[in-house]
Steps between C-alpha positions, in 0.01 A plus 500: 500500500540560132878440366608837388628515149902502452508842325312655801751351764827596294298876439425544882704421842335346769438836668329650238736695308546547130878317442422540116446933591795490739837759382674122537332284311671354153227527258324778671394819353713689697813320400388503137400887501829528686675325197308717265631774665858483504493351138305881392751720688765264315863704633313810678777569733662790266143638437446499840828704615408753239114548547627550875714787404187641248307584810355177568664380822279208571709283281762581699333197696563280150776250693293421815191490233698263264634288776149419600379397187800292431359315856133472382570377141684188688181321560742264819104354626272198381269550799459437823373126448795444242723658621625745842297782610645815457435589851779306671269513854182355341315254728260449221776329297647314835083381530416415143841306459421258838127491461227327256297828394539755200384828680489573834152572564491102483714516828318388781687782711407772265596748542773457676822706643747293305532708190730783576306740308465897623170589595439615067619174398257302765203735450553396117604118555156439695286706271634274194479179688113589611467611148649168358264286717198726450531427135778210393852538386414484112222805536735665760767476249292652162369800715838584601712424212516824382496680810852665628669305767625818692186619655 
């Protein structure tokens, strides 16, 4: 098997999942559009109290709004081969730590019940591993580069 390139490890966890699309990840676009965000509404909150009482009552939601952009422009993840996935549960992360492969398809017992994934988040982690095999991790990774990660 081909050694797969750096960039495409550190862009993709071993179960097939963007970690540069995820809400967590440090340089991600989320965390930079999150950024962007609250640097544009700059000091909103009086704005927001008094386009609530102009008739406009969904910024009456502007704290719990705010408060969840503060969380997405922190950026806390490197990835899940860097650093801890996000998913405290994931047998993908206990696997990839204690094993010698990069994605799980690789996995003789794939797929396996280890993951603790719903039945989504397994229907999606066995379509990307299939896809990754069907086509390597560096084509895998440029057709789904630009795709969301919450599908």
């Amino acid at each position: 098997m081909a050694a797969t390139c750096e960039r495409v490890l550190n862009a993709l966890a071993p179960c097939g999942l963007s970690c540069e699309r995820c809400f967590a990840y440090r340089d991600g676009p989320i965390v930079r559009h999150a950024r962007a965000l609250k640097e544009e509404f700059g000091n909103f909150d009086v704005f927001a109290e008094r386009f609530t009482k102009m008739n406009m009552p969904q910024f009456g939601n502007w704290k719990q709004f705010k408060a969840l952009l503060d969380y997405l422009a922190v950026g806390y993840c490197q990835g899940c081969r860097r650093g801890q996935c996000i998913k405290p549960d994931c047998g993908v992360a206990e696997c990839y730590k204690a094993g010698e492969m990069d994605f799980c398809y690789e996995c003789k017992e794939f797929p396996c019940n280890k993951t603790n994934f719903d039945a989504h988040m397994e229907a999606r982690w066995i379509a990307m591993n299939t896809r990754v095999k069907e086509v390597g991790p560096e084509a895998y990774y440029e057709e789904s580069k630009n795709q969301p990660r919450y599908k």
